[in-house]
C-alpha positions as CSV (number, residue, x, y, z in Angstrom):
1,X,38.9,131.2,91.5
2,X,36.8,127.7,91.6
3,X,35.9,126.7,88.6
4,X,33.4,124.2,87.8
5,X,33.3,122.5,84.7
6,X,29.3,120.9,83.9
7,X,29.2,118.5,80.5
8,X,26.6,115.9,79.8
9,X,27.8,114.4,77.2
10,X,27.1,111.2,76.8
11,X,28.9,108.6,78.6
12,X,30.5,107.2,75.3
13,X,31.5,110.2,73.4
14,X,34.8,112.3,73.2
15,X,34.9,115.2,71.1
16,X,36.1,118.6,70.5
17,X,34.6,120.5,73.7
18,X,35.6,118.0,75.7
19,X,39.3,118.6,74.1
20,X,38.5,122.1,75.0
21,X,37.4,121.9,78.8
22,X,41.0,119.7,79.1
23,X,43.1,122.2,77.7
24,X,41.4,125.0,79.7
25,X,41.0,123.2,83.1
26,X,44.9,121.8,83.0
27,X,46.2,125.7,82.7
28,X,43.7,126.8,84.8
29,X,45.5,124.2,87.4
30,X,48.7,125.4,86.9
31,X,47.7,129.3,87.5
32,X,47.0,128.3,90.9
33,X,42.6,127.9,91.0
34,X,40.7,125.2,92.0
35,X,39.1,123.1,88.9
36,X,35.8,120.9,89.3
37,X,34.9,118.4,86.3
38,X,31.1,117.3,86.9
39,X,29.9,114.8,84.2
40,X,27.9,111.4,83.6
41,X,29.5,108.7,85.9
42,X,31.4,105.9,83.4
43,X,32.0,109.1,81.2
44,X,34.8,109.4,78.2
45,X,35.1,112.8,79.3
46,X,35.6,112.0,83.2
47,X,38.0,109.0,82.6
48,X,40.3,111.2,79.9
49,X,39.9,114.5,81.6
50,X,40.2,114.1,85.2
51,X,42.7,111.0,84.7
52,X,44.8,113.8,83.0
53,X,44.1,116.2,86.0
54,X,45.1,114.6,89.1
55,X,44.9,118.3,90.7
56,X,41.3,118.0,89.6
57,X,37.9,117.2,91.6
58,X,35.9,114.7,89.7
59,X,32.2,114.9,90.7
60,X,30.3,111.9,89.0
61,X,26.9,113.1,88.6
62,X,23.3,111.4,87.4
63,X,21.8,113.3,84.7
64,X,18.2,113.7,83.6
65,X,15.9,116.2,82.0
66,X,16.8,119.3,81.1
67,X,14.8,120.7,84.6
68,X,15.6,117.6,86.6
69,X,14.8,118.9,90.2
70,X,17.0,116.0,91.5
71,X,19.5,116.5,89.6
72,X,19.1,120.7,90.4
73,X,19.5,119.5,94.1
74,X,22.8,117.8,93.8
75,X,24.2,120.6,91.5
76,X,22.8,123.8,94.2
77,X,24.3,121.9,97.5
78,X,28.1,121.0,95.4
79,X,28.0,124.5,94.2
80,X,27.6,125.8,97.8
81,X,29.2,123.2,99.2
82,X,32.5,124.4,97.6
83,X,31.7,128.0,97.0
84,X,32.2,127.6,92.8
85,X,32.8,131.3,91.8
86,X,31.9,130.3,88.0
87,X,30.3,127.0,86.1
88,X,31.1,126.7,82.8
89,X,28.4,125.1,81.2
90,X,28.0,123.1,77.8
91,X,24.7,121.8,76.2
92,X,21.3,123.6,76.7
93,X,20.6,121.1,79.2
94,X,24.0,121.7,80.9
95,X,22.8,125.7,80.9
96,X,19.5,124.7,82.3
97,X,20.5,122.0,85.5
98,X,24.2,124.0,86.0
99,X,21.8,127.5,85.6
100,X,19.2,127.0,87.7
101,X,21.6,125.5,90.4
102,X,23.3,129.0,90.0
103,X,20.7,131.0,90.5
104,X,19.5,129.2,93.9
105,X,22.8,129.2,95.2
106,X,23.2,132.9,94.5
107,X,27.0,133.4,94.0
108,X,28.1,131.1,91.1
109,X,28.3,133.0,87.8
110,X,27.5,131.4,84.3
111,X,29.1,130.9,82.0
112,X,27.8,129.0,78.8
113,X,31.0,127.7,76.5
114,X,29.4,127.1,73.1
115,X,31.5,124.8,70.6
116,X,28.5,124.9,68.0
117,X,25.2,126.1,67.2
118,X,22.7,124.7,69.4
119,X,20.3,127.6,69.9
120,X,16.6,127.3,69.0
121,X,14.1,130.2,67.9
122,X,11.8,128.5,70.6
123,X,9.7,130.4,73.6
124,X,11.6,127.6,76.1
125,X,14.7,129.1,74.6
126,X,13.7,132.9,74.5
127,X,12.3,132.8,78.0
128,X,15.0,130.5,79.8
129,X,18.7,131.4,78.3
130,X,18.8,135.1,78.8
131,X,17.9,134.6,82.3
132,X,20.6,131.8,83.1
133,X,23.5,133.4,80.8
134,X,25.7,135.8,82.5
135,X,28.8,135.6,79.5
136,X,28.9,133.2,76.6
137,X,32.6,131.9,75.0
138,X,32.7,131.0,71.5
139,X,36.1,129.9,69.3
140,X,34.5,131.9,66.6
141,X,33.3,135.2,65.3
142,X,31.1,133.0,62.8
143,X,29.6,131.1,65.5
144,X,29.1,134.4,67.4
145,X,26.9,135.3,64.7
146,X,25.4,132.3,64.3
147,X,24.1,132.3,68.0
148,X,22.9,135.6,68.1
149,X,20.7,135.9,65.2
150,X,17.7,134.9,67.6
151,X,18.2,137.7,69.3
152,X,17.3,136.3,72.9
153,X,21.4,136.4,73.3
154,X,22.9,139.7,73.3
155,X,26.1,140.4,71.2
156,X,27.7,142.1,74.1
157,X,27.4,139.1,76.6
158,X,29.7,136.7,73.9
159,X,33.5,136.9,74.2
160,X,35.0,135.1,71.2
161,X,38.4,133.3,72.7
162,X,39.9,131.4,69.7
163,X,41.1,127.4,70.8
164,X,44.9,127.3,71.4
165,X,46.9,124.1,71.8
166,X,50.8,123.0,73.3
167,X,53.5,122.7,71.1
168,X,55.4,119.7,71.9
169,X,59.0,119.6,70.9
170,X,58.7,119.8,66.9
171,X,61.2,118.1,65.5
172,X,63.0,119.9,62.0
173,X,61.8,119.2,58.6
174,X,64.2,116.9,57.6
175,X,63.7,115.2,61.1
176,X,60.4,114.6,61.6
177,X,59.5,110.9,62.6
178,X,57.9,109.3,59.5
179,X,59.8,105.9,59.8
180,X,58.5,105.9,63.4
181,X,55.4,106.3,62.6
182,X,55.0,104.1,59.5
183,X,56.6,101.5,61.7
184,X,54.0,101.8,64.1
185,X,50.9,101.6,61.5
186,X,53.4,99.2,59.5
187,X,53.2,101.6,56.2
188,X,55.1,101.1,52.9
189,X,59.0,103.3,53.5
190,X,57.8,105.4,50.5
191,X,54.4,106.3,52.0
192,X,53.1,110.4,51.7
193,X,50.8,110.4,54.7
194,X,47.4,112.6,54.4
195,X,45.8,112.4,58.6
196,X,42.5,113.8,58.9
197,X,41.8,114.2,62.8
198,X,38.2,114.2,64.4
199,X,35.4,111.8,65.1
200,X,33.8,109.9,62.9
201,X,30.7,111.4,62.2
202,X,28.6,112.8,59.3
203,X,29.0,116.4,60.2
204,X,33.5,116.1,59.5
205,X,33.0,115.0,56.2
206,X,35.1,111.9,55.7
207,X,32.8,110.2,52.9
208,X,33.9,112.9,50.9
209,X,37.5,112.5,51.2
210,X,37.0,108.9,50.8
211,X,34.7,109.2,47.6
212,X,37.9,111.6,46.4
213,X,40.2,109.0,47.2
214,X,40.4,107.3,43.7
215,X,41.3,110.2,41.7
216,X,44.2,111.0,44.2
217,X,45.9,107.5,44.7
218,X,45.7,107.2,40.4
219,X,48.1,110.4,40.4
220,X,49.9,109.7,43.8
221,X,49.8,105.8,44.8
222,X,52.1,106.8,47.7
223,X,49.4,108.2,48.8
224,X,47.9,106.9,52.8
225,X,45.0,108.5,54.6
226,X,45.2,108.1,58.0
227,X,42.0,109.1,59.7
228,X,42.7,109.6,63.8
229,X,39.4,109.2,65.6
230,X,36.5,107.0,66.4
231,X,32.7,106.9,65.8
232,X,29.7,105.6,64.5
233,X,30.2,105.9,60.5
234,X,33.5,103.8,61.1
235,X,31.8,100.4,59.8
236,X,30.5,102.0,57.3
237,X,33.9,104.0,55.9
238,X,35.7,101.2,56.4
239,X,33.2,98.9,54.3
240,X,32.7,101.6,51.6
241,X,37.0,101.9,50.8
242,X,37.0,97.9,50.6
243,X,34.2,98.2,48.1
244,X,36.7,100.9,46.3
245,X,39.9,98.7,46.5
246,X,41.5,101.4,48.5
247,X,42.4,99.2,52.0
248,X,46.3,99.5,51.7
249,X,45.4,103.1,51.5
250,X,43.6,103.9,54.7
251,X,44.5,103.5,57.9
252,X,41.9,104.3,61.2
253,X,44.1,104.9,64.4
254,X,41.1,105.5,67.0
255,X,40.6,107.0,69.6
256,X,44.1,108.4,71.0
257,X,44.9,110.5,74.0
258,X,48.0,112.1,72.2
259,X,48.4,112.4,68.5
260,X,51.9,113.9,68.2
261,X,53.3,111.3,66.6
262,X,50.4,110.9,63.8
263,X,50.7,115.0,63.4
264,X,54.7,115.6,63.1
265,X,55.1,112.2,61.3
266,X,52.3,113.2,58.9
267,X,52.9,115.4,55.3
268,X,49.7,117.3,55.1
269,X,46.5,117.3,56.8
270,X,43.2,117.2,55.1
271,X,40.0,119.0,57.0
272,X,37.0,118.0,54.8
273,X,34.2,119.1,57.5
274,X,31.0,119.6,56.2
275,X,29.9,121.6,59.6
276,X,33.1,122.9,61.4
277,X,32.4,126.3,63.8
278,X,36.2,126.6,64.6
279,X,38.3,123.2,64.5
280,X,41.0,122.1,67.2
281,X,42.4,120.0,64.3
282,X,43.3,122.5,62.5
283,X,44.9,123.9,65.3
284,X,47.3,120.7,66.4
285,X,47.8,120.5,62.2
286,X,49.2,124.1,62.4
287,X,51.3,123.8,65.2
288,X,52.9,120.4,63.9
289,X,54.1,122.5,61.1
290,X,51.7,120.6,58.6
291,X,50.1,122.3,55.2
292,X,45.6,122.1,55.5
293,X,43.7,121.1,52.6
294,X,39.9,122.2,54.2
295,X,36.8,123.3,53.5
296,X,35.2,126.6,53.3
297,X,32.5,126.5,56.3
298,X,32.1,128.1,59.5
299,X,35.1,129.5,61.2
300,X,37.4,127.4,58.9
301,X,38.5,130.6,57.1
302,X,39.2,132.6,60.6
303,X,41.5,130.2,61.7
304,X,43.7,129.1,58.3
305,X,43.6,133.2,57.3
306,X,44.6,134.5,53.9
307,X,45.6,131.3,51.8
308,X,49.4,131.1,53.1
309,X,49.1,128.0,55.1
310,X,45.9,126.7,53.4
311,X,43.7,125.5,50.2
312,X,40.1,125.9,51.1
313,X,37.1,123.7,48.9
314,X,33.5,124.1,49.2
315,X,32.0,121.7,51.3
316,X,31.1,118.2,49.9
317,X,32.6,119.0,46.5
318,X,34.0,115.6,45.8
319,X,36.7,116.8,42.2
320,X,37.1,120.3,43.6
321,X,38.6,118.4,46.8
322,X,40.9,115.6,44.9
323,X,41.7,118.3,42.6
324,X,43.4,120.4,45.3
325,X,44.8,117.6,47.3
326,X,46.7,116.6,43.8
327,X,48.2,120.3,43.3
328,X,49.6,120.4,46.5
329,X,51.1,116.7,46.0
330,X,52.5,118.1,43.0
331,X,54.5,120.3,44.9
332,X,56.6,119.2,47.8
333,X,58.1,123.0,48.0
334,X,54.8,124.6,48.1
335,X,54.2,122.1,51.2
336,X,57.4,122.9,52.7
337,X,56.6,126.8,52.8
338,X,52.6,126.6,53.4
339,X,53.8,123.7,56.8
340,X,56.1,127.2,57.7
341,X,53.5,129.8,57.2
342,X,50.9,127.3,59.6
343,X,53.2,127.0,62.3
344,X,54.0,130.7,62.3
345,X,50.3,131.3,62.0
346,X,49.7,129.3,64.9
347,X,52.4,130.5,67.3
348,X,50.9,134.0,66.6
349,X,47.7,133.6,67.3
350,X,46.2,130.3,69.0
351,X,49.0,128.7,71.3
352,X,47.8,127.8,74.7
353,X,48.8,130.8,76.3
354,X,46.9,132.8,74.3
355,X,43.7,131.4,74.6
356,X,44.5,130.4,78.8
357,X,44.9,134.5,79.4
358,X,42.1,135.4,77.4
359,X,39.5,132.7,79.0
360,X,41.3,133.6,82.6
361,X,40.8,137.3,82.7
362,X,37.1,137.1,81.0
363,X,36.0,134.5,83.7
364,X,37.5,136.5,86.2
365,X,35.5,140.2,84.5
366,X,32.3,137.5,85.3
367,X,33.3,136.4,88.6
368,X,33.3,140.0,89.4
């Protein structure tokens, strides 16, 4: 097949869809189609994407308005240009330019990739999508739900393909590369190291973590929390644990392009989202073998399952969230066994080649 990949994100932002079109497009390389990234030119998600994906085409492309006619052009002749078979499309204006291109160029399928809810009970919305949709992926039975309840998107058209990610050589237990790691962030020998992985935004629900902070370093003063990831509220974290006394506590890596050493050198992972429909995180935490402390929202509870690998919190409950990071301090054995049950969890059920079949044979049903 040729695959083309349409994301407007903005040129400055890297996030968990973009994570998602990587990991897709580099196995759809490897099974032998023919993988198109179009995006904003100066893009995050061109530079880290397609410098990742040599085998890929990288189309720079102007975007405007969600019914650009310009922008429509450009889209219509590069679609027939190179005979695309399916776009996989990402924002509602992604749906709109990559749809209507589509449509005039007859043979491209649609196919809309939805990390979160972005549908709107509006006439443009009712009248437009169902006409451009021809399937819908989602990492989520939650989110499913979530975007159907409109109505204007039929249940039968959404395929719900869970996230997978690689495993990368983890190391064993009594193995795993701490002193490398606190020698690269240049942590105390003695450190217990929390990581929290995603952008630095309100939605994932680091104030909270921060704000519980206190009670946890009182009990455990071993305790670091490294947050891995970039954003706007980054200032503003950073200013809010000086005002706390907290800085030899923290550490904020940025942005990274791979995290293995952060995950497999880590002790537990934290997930305090406030809005979270499935959570690669979570995923790369489970396959690095680490225990989750996360919150109850979305399709948080799909992924961590029935309590073996993880302690879920309501959302933004500030004790209820130091309270359970404590109890599973308290226990390096219950650690050991829950970082067991999460890799096991996530070799069953959301490793690459899961997810790569399962995305492969449903574009390929749309394709016709």
């Amino acid at each position: 097949m040729r695959i083309a990949f349409l994301n407007s994100i903005e040129t400055e932002t890297y996030g968990g869809m973009e994570e998602w079109i990587r990991l897709v497009a580099s196995g759809l390389i490897d099974r032998g189609h023919r993988v198109y990234l179009i995006g904003r030119p100066g893009s995050r998600f061109l530079s880290r994407v397609g410098g990742s994906l040599p085998a890929a085409a990288v189309v720079p492309l102007p975007i405007s308005g969600d019914f650009n006619p310009v922008t429509i052009n450009r889209l219509y002749r590069h679609l027939r240009r190179e005979k695309i078979d399916v776009i996989s499309v990402n924002f509602n204006k992604d749906l709109r330019l990559g749809g209507v291109a589509a449509r005039l160029a007859s043979k491209p399928r649609v196919v809309w990739s939805v990390g979160m809810d972005i549908t709107k009970n509006s006439f443009v919305h009712r009248l437009v999508t169902p006409r451009l949709v021809d399937g819908v992926i989602v990492p989520s039975r939650s989110l499913k739900g979530q975007i159907t309840r409109h109505g204007y998107i039929r249940p039968d058209l959404v395929e719900v393909i869970p996230i997978g990610s690689r495993l990368k050589g983890l190391p064993p237990a009594d193995e795993r590369p701490r002193h490398e790691l606190g020698k690269k962030y240049h942590l105390p020998p003695r450190a217990v190291i929390a990581v929290t992985s995603g952008r630095l935004v309100n939605h994932k629900g680091h104030a909270f973590l921060i704000e519980a902070a206190p009670a946890i370093v009182a009990r455990h003063p071993d305790i670091v929390f490294m947050f891995v990831g970039d954003g706007y509220l980054r200032t503003k974290h950073e200013q809010r644990i000086a005002r706390l006394g907290l800085d030899g506590h923290f550490v904020f890596t940025g942005m990274l392009d791979d995290l293995w050493l952060e995950l497999t050198g880590a002790d537990l992972m934290i997930h305090p989202s406030i809005i979270e429909p499935f959570g690669i995180a979570l995923i790369e935490g489970m396959a690095a073998g680490l225990p989750v402390i996360a919150t109850n929202v979305g399709g948080i509870p799909e992924v961590v399952g029935n309590g073996d690998c993880a302690v879920l919190v309501e959302p933004g409950q500030v004790d209820a969230l130091s309270a359970a990071v404590i109890e599973m301090l308290d226990s390096p054995e219950r650690m050991r066994r829950m970082g067991l049950a999460a890799q096991k969890r996530w070799r069953e059920n959301f490793t690459i080649d899961i997810m790569l079949n399962r995305v492969e044979n449903y574009m390929a049903s749309i394709a016709g």
